[in-house]
C-alpha positions as CSV (number, residue, x, y, z in Angstrom):
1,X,-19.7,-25.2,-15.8
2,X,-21.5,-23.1,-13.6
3,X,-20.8,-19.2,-13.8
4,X,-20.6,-16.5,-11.0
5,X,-21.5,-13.0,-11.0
6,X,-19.3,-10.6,-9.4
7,X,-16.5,-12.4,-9.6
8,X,-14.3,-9.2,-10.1
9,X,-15.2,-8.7,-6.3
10,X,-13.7,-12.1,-5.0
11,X,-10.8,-11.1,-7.5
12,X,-10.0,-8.2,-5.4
13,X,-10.7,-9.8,-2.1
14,X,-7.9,-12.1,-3.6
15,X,-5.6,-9.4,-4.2
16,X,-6.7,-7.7,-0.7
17,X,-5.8,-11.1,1.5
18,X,-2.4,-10.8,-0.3
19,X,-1.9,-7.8,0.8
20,X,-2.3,-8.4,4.3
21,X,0.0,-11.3,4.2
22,X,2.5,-8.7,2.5
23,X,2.0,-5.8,5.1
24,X,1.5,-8.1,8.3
25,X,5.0,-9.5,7.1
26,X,6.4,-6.0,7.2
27,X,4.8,-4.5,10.3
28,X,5.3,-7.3,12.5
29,X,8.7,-6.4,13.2
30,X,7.4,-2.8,14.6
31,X,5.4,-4.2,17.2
32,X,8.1,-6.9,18.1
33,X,10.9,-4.4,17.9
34,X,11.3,-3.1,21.6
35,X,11.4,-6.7,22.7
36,X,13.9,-7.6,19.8
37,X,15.7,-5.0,21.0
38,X,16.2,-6.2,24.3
39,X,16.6,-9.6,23.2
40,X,19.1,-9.1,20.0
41,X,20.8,-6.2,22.3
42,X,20.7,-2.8,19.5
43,X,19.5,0.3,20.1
44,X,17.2,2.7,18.5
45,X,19.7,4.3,15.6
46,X,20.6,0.5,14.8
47,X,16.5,-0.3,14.7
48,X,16.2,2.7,11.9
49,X,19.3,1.1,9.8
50,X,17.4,-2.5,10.0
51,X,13.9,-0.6,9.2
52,X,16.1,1.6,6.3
53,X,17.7,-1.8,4.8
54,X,14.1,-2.8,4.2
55,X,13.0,0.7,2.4
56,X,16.1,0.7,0.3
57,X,15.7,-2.9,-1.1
58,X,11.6,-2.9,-1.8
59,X,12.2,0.8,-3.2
60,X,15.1,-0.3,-5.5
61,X,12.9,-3.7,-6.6
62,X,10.0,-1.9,-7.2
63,X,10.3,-1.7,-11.0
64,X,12.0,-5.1,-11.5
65,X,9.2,-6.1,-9.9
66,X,6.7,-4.1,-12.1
67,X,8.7,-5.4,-15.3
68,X,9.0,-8.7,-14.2
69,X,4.9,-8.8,-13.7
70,X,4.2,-6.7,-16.8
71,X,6.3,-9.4,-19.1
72,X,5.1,-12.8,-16.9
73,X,2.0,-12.1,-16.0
74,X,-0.4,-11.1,-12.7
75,X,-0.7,-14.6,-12.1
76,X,2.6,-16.5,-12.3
77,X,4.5,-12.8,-11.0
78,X,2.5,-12.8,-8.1
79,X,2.5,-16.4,-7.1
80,X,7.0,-16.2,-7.1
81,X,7.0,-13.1,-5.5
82,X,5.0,-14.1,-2.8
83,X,6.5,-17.6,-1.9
84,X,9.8,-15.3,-1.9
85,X,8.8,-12.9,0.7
86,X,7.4,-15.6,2.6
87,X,10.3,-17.3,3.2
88,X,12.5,-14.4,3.8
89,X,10.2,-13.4,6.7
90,X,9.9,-16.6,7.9
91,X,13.6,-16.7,8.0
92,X,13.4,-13.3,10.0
93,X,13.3,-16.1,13.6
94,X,16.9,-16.9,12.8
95,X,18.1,-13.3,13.4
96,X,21.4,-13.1,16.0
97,X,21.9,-9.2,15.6
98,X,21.2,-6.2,13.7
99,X,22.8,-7.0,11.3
100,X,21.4,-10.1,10.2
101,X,18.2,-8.8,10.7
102,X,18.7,-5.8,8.7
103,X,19.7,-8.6,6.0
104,X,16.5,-10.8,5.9
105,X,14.7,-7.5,6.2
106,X,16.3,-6.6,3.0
107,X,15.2,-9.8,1.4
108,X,12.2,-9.2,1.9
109,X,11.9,-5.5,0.7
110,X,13.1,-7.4,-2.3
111,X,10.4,-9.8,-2.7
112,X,7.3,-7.5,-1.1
113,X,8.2,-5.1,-3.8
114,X,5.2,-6.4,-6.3
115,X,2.9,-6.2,-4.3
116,X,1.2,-3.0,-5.2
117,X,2.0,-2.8,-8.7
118,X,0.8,-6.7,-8.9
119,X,-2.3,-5.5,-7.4
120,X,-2.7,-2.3,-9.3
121,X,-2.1,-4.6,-12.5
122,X,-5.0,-7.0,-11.1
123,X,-7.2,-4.3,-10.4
124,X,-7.0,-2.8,-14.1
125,X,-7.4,-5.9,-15.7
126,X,-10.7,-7.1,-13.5
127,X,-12.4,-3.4,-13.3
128,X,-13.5,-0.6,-15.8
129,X,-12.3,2.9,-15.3
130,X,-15.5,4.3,-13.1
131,X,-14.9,1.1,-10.7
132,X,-11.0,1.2,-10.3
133,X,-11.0,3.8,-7.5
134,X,-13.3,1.6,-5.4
135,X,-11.3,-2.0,-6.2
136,X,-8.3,-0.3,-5.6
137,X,-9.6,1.2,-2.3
138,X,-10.7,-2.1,-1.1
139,X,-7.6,-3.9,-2.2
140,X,-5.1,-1.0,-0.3
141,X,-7.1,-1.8,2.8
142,X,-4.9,-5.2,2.9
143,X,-2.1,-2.5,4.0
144,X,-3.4,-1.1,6.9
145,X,-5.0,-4.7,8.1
146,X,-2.3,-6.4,7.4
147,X,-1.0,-3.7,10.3
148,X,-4.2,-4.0,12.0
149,X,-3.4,-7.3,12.8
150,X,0.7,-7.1,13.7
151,X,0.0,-6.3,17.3
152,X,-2.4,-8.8,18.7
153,X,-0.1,-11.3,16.7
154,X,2.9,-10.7,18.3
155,X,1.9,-10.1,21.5
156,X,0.5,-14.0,21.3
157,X,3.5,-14.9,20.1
158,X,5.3,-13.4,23.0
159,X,2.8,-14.6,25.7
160,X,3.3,-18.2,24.4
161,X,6.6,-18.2,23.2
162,X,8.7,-15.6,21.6
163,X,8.7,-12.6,18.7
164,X,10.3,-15.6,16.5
165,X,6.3,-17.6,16.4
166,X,5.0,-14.2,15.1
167,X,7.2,-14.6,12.1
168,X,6.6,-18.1,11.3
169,X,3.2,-18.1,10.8
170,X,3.3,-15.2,8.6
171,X,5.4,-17.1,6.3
172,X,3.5,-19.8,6.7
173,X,0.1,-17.8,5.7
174,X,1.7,-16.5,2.7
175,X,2.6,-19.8,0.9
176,X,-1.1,-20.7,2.1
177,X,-1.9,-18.0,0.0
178,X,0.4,-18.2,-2.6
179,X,-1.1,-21.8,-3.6
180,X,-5.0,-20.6,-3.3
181,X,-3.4,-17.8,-5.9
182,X,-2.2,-19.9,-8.4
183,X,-5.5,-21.8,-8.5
184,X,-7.8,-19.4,-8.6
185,X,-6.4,-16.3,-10.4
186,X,-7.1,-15.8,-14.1
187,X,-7.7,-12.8,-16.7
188,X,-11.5,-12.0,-17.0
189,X,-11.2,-12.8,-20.7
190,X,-10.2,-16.8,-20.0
191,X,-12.2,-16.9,-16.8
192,X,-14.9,-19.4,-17.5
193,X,-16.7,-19.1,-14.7
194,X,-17.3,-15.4,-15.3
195,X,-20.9,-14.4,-17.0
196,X,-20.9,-13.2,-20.0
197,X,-22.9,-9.9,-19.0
198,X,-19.9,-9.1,-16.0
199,X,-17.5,-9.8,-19.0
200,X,-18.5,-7.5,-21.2
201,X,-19.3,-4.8,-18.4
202,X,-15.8,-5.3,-17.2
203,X,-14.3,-4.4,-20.9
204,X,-16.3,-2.2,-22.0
205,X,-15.6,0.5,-19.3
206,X,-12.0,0.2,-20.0
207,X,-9.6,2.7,-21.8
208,X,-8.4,1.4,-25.1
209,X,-5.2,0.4,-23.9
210,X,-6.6,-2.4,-21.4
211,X,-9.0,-3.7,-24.6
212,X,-5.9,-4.1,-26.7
213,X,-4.8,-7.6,-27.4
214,X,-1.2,-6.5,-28.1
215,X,-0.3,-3.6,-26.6
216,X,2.8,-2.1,-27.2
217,X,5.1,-2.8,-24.2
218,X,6.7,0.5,-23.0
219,X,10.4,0.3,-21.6
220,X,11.4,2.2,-18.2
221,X,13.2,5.1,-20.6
222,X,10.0,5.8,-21.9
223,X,7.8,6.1,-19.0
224,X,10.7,8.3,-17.3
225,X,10.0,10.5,-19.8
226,X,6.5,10.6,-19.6
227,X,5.4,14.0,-17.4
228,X,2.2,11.7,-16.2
229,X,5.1,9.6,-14.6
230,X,6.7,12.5,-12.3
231,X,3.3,13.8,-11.1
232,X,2.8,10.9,-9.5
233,X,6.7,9.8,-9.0
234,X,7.1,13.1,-7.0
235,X,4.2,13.0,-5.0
236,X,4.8,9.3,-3.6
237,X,8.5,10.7,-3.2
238,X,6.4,13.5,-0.6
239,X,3.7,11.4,0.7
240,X,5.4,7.8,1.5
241,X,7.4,8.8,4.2
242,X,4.1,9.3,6.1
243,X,2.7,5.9,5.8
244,X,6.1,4.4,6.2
245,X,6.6,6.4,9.6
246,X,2.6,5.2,11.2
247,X,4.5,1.3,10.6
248,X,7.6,1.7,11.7
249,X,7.5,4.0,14.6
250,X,4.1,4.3,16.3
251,X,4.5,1.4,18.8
252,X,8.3,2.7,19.8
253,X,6.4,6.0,19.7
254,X,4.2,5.4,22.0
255,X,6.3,3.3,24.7
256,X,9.1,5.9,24.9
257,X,6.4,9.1,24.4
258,X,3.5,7.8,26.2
259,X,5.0,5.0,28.5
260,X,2.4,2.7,27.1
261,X,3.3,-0.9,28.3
262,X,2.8,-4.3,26.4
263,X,-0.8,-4.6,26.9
264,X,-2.0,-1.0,26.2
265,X,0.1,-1.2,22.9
266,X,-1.9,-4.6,21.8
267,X,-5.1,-2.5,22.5
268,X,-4.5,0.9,21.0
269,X,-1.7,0.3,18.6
270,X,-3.7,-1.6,15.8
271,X,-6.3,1.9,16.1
272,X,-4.8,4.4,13.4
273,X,-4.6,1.2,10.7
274,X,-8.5,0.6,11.2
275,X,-8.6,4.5,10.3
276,X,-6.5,3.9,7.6
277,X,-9.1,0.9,6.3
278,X,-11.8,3.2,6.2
279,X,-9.7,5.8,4.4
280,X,-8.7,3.5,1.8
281,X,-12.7,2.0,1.2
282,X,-14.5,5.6,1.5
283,X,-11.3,7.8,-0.4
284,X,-12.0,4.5,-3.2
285,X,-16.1,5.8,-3.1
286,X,-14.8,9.6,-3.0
287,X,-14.0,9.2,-6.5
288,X,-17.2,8.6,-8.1
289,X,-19.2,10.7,-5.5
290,X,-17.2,13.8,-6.5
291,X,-17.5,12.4,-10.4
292,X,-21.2,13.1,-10.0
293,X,-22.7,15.3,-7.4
294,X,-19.6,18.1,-8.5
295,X,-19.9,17.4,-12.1
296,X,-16.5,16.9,-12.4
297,X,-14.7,14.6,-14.8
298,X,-13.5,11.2,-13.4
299,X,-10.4,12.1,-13.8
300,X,-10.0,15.5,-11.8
301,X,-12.2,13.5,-9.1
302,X,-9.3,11.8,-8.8
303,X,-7.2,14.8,-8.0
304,X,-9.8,16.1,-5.5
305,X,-9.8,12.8,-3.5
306,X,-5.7,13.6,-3.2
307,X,-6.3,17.0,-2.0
308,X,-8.9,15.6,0.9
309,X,-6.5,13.5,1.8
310,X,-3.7,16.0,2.2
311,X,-6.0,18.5,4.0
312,X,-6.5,15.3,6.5
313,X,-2.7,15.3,7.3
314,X,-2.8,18.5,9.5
315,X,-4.5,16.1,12.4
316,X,-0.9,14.1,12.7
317,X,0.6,17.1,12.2
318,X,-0.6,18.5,15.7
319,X,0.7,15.7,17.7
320,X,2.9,17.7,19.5
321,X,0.6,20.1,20.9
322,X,-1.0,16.6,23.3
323,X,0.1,15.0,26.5
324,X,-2.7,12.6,26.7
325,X,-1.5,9.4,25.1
326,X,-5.8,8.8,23.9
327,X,-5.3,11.9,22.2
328,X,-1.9,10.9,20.2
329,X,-3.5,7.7,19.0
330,X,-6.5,9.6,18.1
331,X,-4.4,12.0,15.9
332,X,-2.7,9.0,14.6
333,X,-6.0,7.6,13.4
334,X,-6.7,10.9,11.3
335,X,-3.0,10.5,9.7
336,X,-3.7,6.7,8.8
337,X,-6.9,8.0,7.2
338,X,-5.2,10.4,5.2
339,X,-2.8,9.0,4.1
340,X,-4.4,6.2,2.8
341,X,-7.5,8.2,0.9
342,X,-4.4,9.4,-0.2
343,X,-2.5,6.8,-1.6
344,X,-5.0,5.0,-3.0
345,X,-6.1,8.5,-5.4
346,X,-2.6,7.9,-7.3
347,X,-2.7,4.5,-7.6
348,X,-5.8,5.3,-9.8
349,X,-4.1,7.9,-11.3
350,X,-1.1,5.8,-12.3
351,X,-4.1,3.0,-13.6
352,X,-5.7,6.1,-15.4
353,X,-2.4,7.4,-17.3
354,X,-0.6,4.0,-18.1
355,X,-1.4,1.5,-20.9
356,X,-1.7,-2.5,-19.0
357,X,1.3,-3.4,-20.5
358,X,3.0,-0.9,-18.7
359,X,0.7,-0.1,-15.0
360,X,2.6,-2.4,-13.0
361,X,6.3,-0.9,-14.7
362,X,5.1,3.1,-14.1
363,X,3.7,1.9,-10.6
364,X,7.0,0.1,-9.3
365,X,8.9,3.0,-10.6
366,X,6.4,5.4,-8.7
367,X,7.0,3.3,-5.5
368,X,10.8,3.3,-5.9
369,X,10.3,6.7,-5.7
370,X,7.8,6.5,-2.6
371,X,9.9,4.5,-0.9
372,X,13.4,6.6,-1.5
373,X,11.7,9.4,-0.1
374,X,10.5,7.3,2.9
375,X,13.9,5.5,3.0
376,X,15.8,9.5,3.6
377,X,13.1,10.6,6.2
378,X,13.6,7.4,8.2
379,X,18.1,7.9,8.4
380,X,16.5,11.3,9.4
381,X,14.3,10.5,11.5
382,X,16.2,8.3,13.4
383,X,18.6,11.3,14.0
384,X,16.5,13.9,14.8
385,X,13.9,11.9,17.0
386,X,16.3,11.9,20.2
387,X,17.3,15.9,19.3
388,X,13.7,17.8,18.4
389,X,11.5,15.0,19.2
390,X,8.2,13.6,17.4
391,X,5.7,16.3,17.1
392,X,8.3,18.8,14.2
393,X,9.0,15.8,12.4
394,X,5.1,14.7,12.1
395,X,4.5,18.7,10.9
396,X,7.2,18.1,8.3
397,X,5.0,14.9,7.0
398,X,2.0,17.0,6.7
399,X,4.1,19.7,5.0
400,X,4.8,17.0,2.5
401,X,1.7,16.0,2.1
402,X,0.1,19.3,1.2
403,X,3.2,19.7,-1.5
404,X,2.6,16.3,-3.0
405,X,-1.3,17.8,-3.8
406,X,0.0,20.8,-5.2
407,X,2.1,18.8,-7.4
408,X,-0.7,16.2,-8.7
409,X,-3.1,19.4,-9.1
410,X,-0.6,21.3,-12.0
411,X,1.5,18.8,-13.4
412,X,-1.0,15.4,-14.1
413,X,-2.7,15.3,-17.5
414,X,-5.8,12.8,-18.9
415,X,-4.4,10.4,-21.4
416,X,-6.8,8.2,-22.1
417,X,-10.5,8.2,-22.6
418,X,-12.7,6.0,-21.1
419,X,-15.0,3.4,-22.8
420,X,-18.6,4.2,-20.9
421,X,-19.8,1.0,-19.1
422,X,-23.5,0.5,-20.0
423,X,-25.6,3.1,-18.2
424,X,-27.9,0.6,-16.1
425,X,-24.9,-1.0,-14.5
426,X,-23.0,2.5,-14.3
427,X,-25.9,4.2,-12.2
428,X,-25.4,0.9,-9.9
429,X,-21.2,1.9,-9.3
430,X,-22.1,4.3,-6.0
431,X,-24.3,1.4,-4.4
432,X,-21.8,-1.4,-4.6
C-alpha cells in the first residue's frame, strides 16, 4: 500500500471543509434574513429570538456533544452529527413563521454543537503539542469561510430562485461530506497509509496523556472542578458574544446603518470573515513565533497570542465614531481578525490542559459557556440596538474581550509536559 507524507495536513483540511459546511449552515440565515423577513412577515426582536433559539440549543449540546465524541469516537461522532445538522438546515426551506424557524434553527444548534470539540479532538490526535496552534488555526478558518461564502450563496439563490435554494444545497454539501468523512478519517496509529517517520513525529511531540492507550476518562464533575476548566470556560463566556454578533448582525447592520442594498452586501459583507481567516492561520503561527524569538514557553505563548487578539478588539470597538459605510466594514475586518487569533489561542489552551479522553468534553463544556454568554448579549442586543444603537454595544464586546485576557493571564496553569518532537523536524514547525 502506498504511504503519504503529511497526511496530518489533509487530516485537518478534512476537519477544516467540515467546518465550513457547519458555519455556512449557520450564517446563511444572516444574509437571507432581511428577505426572510419580508417574506415570513417578523420583525427584528422576533429575528434575535430565532437567532437566540439557535445559541441556546448548540450552547446546551455542546458537552453532550463533547461526551458523546469522547466515548464513540472522532470518526463515527463526527459522521452522525453531521448528517444531523444537515438535515435540520436543509429542512430550514420549510419554514412558515418565526416560529418554525426559530425551531429548525434550534435543531440545528443541536447537531452543529460538535463541531469544534470534534475538531479540537481531531486536531490533538493528528498533531504534537508545538504544531496544534497552527492545525487548529487552519482548521478554525472553516468558521469564518464558511461565512465567507454565505453571501454570494444566497444572493444566487435569490437571483434564481429564493432564500429556500441557499439552504438546500448546504444540506446537501454536508451529507457530501459526511460520506467522504467516514471513508477517509482514521487515528494516525491505524492509518496505514501514514509513514512511519510522520507517525512517530506525530506521537512523539505529544503530552503523555494523548500517548496513553487507556486513558482514564474524566466525567463532567471532574473537569468542572478543574481551575484549567474556568480560565478558559470564563473567557469564551466574555469573548463569544463577539464572534456570534459579526454572524448574526453585520448584514442587518449594515442595511439599516449604512443603507447598503442587496448587491453592495454580496460585495462587502463576506470582507470581515476573510479577516477573520487570516487571524485564525497567522494567531495559529503566533504561537510558535512568540515560543522562540521571546523565549517564552509554549505554553505562555499561548496566552500572549490571546492578549494580541484582545488588544485587536479596540478597532470594532470604534465603530461608532464612522459614517462612511467603507470604514465600518473596514473596522469589522479588524474585529473578525481578533477575534478569531483569539479563539483559536484557547482552543489550544483547552488541547494543552486536557487529557484526549477528555478535550472534546472540557471543550463542549467551554463552548456551552461561549455560547450562554453570546446567547444573553444577543436577547440584549436585540433590545438595546433600536435604544443606544450599534457603536456602545460593539465597545461593550471589546470591553469583554480585554476581561477575557486578563482572566486567561492569572488563572490558567501548565498541566502537562510536552514530549519534544525530534529537533530536525521541530526547527521545520515555523516553515510549514
Amino acid at each position: 500500500m502506498k504511504k503519504f507524507s503529511g497526511m496530518r495536513w489533509w487530516m485537518v483540511g478534512m476537519v477544516t471543509a467540515g467546518l465550513i459546511v457547519n458555519y455556512l449552515a449557520r450564517n446563511t440565515l444572516s444574509v437571507a434574513a432581511p428577505t426572510m423577513m419580508q417574506d415570513l412577515h417578523f420583525n427584528t426582536q422576533q429575528y434575535s429570538y430565532v437567532v437566540v433559539a439557535w445559541q441556546i440549543c448548540y450552547a446546551l449540546a455542546q458537552p453532550v456533544a463533547g461526551y458523546i465524541l469522547d466515548s464513540i469516537g472522532t470518526k463515527i461522532g463526527f459522521a452522525v452529527f453531521a448528517l444531523a445538522w444537515s438535515a435540520a438546515c436543509a429542512a430550514a426551506a420549510l419554514a412558515t413563521g418565526w416560529q418554525s424557524l426559530a425551531f429548525l434553527r434550534g435543531c440545528l444548534g443541536v447537531a452543529e454543537a460538535a463541531g469544534i470539540p470534534a475538531g479540537v479532538k481531531a486536531t490533538t490526535e493528528w498533531f504534537p503539542a508545538k504544531e496544534r496552534s497552527i492545525a487548529i488555526g487552519w482548521f478554525n478558518i472553516g468558521s469564518s469561510v464558511g461565512a465567507l461564502f454565505a453571501p454570494p450563496l444566497v444572493v444566487w439563490a435569490l437571483v434564481h430562485g429564493d432564500w429556500r435554494w441557499a439552504f438546500m444545497i448546504v444540506g446537501a454539501l454536508g451529507l457530501i461530506w459526511s460520506c467522504l468523512w467516514l471513508r477517509l478519517y482514521k487515528h494516525p496509529k491505524n492509518q496505514k497509509r501514514l509513514t512511519d517517520a510522520e507517525r512517530d513525529f506525530i506521537l512523539s511531540g505529544q503530552e503523555a496523556a494523548y500517548v496513553e492507550s487507556n486513558p482514564k476518562k474524566t466525567g463532567w464533575s471532574q473537569i468542572i472542578r478543574d481551575r484549567n476548566f474556568w480560565s478558559i470556560a470564563i473567557p469564551r463566556f466574555l469573548s463569544e458574544p463577539a464572534w456570534q454578533t459579526f454572524n448574526a448582525w453585520i448584514p442587518l447592520y449594515m442595511v439599516t446603518e449604512h443603507h447598503m442594498n442587496l448587491k453592495e452586501i454580496a460585495i462587502f459583507a463576506w470582507l470581515p470573515f476573510l479577516a477573520a481567516d487570516v487571524g485564525c492561520v497567522l494567531g495559529g503561527y503566533l504561537s510558535p513565533i512568540f515560543h522562540k524569538y521571546a523565549k517564552v514557553s509554549l505554553f505562555t505563548s499561548r496566552k500572549m497570542v490571546v492578549a494580541t487578539g484582545a488588544l485587536c478588539m479596540v478597532g470594532p470597538a470604534c465603530i461608532g465614531l464612522v459614517t462612511s459605510p467603507y470604514a465600518a466594514i473596514a473596522l469589522l475586518c479588524v474585529g473578525g481578525f481578533a477575534h478569531q487569533t483569539l479563539s483559536g489561542a484557547l482552543y489550544s489552551l483547552t488541547s494543552d490542559v486536557f487529557g484526549k479522553n477528555e478535550v472534546a468534553t472540557a471543550t463542549g463544556l467551554a463552548g456551552m459557556s461561549g455560547y450562554l454568554g453570546a446567547t444573553l448579549f444577543t436577547l440584549l442586543f436585540g433590545i438595546l440596538v433600536t435604544q443606544v444603537g450599534y457603536g456602545p454595544l460593539f465597545v461593550l464586546l471589546a470591553a469583554f474581550d480585554l476581561i477575557a485576557a486578563v482572566v486567561v493571564a492569572l488563572l490558567v496553569r501548565e498541566r502537562f509536559k510536552t514530549e519534544q518532537p525530534k529537533s530536525d523536524q521541530t526547527n521545520a514547525i515555523l516553515s510549514v
